[in-house]
N, C-alpha and C positions, 0 to 999 in steps of 0.2 A: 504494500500500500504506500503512497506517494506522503513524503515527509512533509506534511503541511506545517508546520513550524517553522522548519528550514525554508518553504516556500515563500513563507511570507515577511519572511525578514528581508527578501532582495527586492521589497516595495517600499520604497518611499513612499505613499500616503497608508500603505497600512504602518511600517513604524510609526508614522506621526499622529496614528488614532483620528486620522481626520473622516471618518462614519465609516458606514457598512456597504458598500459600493456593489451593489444588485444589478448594474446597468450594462454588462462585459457582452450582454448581444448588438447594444449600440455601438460601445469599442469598450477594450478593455483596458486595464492598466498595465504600465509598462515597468520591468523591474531593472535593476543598476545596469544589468550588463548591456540592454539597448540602449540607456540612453550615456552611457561610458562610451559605446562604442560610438554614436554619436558624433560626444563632443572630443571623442580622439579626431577624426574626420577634422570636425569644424576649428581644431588645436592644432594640428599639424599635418594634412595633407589636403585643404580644402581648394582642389583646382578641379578642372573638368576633365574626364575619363571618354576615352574614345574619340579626343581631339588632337590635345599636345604631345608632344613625346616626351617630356622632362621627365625629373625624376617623379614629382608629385603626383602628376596626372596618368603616369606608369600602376603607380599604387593604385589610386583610384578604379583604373582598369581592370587589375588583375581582384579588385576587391569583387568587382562588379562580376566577371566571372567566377571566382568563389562563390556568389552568391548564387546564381544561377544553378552553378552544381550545386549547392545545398539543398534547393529548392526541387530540382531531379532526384536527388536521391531521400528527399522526405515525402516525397509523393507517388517511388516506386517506379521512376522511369530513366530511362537512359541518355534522353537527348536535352543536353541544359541550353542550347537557344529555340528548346520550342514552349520557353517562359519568360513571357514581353512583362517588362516593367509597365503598371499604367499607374493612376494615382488614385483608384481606389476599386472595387468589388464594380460599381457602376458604370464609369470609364471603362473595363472593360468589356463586360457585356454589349454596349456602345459600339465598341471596336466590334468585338464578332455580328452584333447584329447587322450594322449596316455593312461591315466586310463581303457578309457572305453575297451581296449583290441579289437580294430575292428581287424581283419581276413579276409584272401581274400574273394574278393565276398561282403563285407557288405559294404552298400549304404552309404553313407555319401552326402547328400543335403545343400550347402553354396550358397550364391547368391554372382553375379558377383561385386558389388560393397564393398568387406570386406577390412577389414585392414589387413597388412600382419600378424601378430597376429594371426586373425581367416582367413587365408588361406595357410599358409605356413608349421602346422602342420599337417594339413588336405593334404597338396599335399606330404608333406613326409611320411605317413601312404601310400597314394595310390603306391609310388614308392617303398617300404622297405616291407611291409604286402599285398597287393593285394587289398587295398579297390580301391573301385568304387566311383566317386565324380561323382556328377551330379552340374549344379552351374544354378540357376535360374537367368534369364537375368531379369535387369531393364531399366525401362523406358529412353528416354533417356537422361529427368532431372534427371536422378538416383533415380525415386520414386519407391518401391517395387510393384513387378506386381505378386499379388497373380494367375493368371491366369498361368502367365509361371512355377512360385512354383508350382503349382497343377500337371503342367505336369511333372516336374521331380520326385515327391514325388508319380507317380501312380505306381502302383505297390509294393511300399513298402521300408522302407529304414531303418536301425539301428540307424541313426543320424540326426538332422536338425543343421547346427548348423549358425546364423546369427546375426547381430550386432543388436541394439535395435534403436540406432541412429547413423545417417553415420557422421563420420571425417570428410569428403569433403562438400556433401552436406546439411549437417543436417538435413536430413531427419527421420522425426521416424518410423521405421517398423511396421505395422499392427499385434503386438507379439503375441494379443490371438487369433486371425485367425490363424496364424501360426501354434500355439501351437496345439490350435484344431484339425487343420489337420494335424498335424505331430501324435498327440495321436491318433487319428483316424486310422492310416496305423502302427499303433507300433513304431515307433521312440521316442528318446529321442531327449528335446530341450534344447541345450545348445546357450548360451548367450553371446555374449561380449556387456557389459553394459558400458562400459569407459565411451562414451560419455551422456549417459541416467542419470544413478545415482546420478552427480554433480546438474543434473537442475530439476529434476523432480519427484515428489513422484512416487517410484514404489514400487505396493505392489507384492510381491512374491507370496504372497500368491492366489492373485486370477488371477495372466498372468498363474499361475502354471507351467514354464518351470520349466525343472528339475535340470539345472547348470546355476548359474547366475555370471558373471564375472565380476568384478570393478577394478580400480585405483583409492586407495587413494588419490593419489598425484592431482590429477584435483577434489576431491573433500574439497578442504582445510585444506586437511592433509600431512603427511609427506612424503619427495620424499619416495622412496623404501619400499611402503606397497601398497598393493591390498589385494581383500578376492574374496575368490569362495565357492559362497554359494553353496548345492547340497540338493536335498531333503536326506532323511535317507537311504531310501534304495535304492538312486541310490549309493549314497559313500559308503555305506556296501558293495558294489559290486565291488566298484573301485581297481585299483591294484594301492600301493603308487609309483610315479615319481622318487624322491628320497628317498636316501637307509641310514640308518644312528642311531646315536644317537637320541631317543628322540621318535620313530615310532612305537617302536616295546615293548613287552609286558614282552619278555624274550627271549633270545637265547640260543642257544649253540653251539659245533665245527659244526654243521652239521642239525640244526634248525633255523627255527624263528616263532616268531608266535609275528605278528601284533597285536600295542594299537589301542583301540578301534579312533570312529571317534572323535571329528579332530585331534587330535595326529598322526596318523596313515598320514599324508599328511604333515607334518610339521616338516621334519627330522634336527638337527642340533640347533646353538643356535639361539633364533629369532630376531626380531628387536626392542626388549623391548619399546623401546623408543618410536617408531612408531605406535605401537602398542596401547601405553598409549597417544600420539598424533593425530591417530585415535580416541578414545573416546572422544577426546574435540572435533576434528572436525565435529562428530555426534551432539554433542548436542552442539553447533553453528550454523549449519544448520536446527535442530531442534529448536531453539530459533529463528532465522528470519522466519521457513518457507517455504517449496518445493513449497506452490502451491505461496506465495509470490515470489519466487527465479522464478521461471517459470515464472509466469507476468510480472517480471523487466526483464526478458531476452528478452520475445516478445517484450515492449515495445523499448526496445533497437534495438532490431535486426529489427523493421520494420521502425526506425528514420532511420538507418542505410539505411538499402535499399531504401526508397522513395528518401533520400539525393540524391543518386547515379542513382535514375532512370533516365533514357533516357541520362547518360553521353557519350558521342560520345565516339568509339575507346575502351570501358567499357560493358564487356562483365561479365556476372555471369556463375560459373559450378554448375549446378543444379536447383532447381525451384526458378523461379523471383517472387513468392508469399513470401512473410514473414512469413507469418502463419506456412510455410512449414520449414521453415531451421531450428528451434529450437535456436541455439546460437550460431550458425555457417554463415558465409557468405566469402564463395570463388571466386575469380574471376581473370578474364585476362584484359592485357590492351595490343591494339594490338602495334607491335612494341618494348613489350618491357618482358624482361625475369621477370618471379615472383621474381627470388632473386634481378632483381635492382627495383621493386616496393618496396618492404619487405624493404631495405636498401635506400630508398629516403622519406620511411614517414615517418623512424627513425631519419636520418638527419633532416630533416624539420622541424618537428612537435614533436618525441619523441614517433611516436607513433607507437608501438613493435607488429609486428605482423609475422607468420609463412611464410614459401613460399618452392616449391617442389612440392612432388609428395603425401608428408603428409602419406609414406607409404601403397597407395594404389593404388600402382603401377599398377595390370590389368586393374584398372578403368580408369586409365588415357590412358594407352596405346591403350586398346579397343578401346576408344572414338577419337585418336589423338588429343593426347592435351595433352602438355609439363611442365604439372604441373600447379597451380594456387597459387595467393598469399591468402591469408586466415586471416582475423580477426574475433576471437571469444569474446562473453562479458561473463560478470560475473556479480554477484551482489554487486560489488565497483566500476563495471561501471558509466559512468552520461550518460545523452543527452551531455552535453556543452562536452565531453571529443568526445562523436561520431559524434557531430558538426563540432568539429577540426581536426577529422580524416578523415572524408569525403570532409571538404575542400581543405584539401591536395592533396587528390586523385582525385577529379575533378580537379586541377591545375595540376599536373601531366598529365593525361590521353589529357588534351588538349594541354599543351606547347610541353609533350614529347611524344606522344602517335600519332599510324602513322596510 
C-alpha cells in the first residue's frame, strides 16, 4: 500500500495545512520535485530547445526528448515522437479533431455524457463541414451502454471519439470494446483521457485507440501542459491546427512543406518549463505507482460514499456503487444550490471542492438537474481528511437540506 505520509510531505500546501483540497479532477496539486525541476529550468538553462545550438538550449532539447521517452514508456509504447506537446487535455482534442479533416457526410460517434472538450468541437465540424454526429445514450447512472454504441456505430463511421473516465460520474468506459468495434466498422478512436491518466495505469498500447488525450495539470504537473498521443500513421495523416514557427521543414513566398511528426503539431515557442515539469511528474507517479494511486483512490472514494450512505435530502449523480466512480463522487442536496454546498464545507471545514455543471453541460441538462457539487481525491488524500469532509456534509444536508 502506497506510503501516504511520505506522500504528503513533498506538498507544499499540505505541509502548510492550508485545507482539504477535494478538487485534483479540476487539476491537482503539484509536489517539490515538479516544481524544483521547474525552477532549475527557469535558474539555469532557460533558452529555447529545438532552435539554438548552445550549450543551454542543447539541455533544453535533450530535456524535451527525455521527456517524450518518459511519457512512451508510462503509457506502454514505443515511439516517443508520437506525443505532441499541447497546453492542455482541450488543445489537444482541438488538434485531433479538426486534424482528422472530416467532410460532409462523415460519421462522427461521441456519447451523451462528454465534457465540452470532447463535444463542442465535434458539434462545430457538424455545423461548418457537414459531419454527421450520432451520440450514444447512457445509462441513467451515466454508465456507458455499449448496446446503444452498437447502434449508432452500424453502418459505419470515420470517428468514435469518447472520454475514458467521466468528470461527473466517474465512471470508466469499456475502451477496448469500444475500440474493437469502432476498428471493426473503420473508424478511428480518439480519447479524452483527462480524467483516466492521473489514477490509472493505461497502456496504449494494448486499449490500441489511435488518439489519446491528457492534462498534465490533474496529473501533478504543471498548469498549461497536456500531450496527444496518436499512433504514427494516424499523425502522418493529420493536417497541423496551428500554423507557425517551429512546424514546418522549409518555406517559401508561395510553399510549405511540413517537419516531420511531433514538430509538425507544435507550432510556436513551447512551454519549456512544463514541459521539463512534466518529466518529474512522470516519474513521481512512476515512483509511488498507478496500480498503488488507483487503490488509495478506491479506498478513498468508497470511505467516502459509505460515510454518506443513506444521508437524508443527499442524493449522488451517477452510480451509488464505489467500485464504479473511480475518484470522483458528485452529488445534490435537496434544497440547496451546488455552489452554496461547495462554499459551506469551505467555510466549515476547509474542505475545497468543485460545484456547477463541471462543463458537461448536455448531461446535466438531458437529465434535469442543475448541476452537482463534486469532490475528487488524490493520492495526498487520508481517511481522517474524508472523515471531516463527510461530517460536514451530513451536518449540512440535515440542518440545511429540505
Amino acid at each position: 500500500m502506497m506510503d501516504s505520509e511520505s506522500v504528503r510531505r513533498d506538498f507544499p500546501t499540505v505541509r502548510k495545512g492550508l485545507g482539504i483540497y477535494l478538487d485534483s479532477a479540476c487539476q491537482s496539486l503539484r509536489p517539490d520535485q515538479v516544481i524544483e525541476a521547474m525552477n532549475d529550468y527557469y535558474e539555469n538553462y532557460p533558452a529555447c530547445g529545438g532552435r539554438s545550438v548552445h550549450s543551454m538550449a542543447t539541455k533544453v532539447s535533450i530535456s524535451m526528448d527525455e521527456t517524450r521517452e518518459k511519457l512512451a514508456s508510462f503509457f506502454g509504447t514505443d515511439d516517443p515522437d508520437c506525443y505532441v506537446f499541447t497546453k492542455n487535455c482541450t488543445e489537444a482534442l482541438n488538434i485531433a479533431a479538426f486534424g482528422l479533416e472530416l467532410n460532409k457526410g462523415d460519421v462522427v460517434v461521441t456519447s451523451d455524457a462528454e465534457h465540452n472538450s470532447n463535444h463542442v468541437p465535434w458539434l462545430q465540424l457538424s455545423d461548418s463541414r457537414g459531419a454527421v454526429r450520432r451520440i450514444s445514450r447512457s445509462g441513467e447512472d451515466g454508465m456507458f451502454d455499449l448496446e446503444s454504441y452498437q447502434k449508432c456505430i452500424e453502418g459505419g463511421a470515420k470517428v468514435v471519439s469518447v472520454q475514458h473516465c467521466n468528470n461527473v460520474t466517474g465512471c470508466t468506459n469499456p475502451l477496448k470494446a469500444i475500440t474493437e468495434i469502432a476498428h471493426d466498422k473503420g473508424a478511428l478512436v480518439v480519447v479524452d483521457g483527462a480524467q483516466a491518466a492521473p489514477h490509472m495505469k493505461v497502456d496504449l498500447d494494448k486499449l490500441d485507440v489511435d488518439i489519446y488525450c491528457m492534462s498534465v495539470h490533474k496529473m501533478l504537473g504543471p498548469t498549461g501542459m497536456g500531450v496527444m498521443y496518436g499512433k504514427r500513421e494516424v499523425l502522418e495523416g493529420m493536417s497541423p491546427y496551428m500554423l507557425g514557427g517551429g512546424i514546418v521543414g522549409l518555406t517559401t513566398y508561395d510553399s510549405v512543406n511540413y517537419a516531420p511528426i511531433p514538430d509538425r503539431f507544435e507550432a510556436g515557442l513551447h512551454n519549456y518549463a512544463g514541459i521539463i515539469g512534466t518529466g518529474a511528474a512522470l516519474d513521481y507517479l512512476s515512483r509511488v505507482g498507478m496500480e498503488d494511486i488507483e487503490k488509495w483512490d478506491s479506498m478513498l472514494m468508497e470511505r467516502m460514499m459509505r460515510n454518506l450512505e443513506d444521508v437524508k435530502n443527499l442524493h449522488p449523480v451517477g452510480p451509488s456503487e464505489p467500485r464504479l466512480r473511480g475518484s470522483v463522487f458528485s452529488f445534490n442536496i435537496d434544497g440547496l444550490v451546488s455552489h452554496d454546498i461547495a462554499m459551506m464545507v469551505d467555510s466549515m471545514c476547509g474542505a475545497m471542492i468543485r460545484s456547477g455543471m463541471h462543463c458537461a453541460h448536455p448531461f446535466y441538462v438531458s437529465r434535469g438537474v442543475d448541476g452537482s457539487a463534486r469532490a475528487s481525491v488524490y493520492l495526498y488524500n487520508t481517511p481522517e481528511e474524508i472523515d471531516v469532509f463527510t461530517d460536514t456534509v451530513i451536518h449540512i444536508a440535515e440542518t440545511f437540506g429540505d
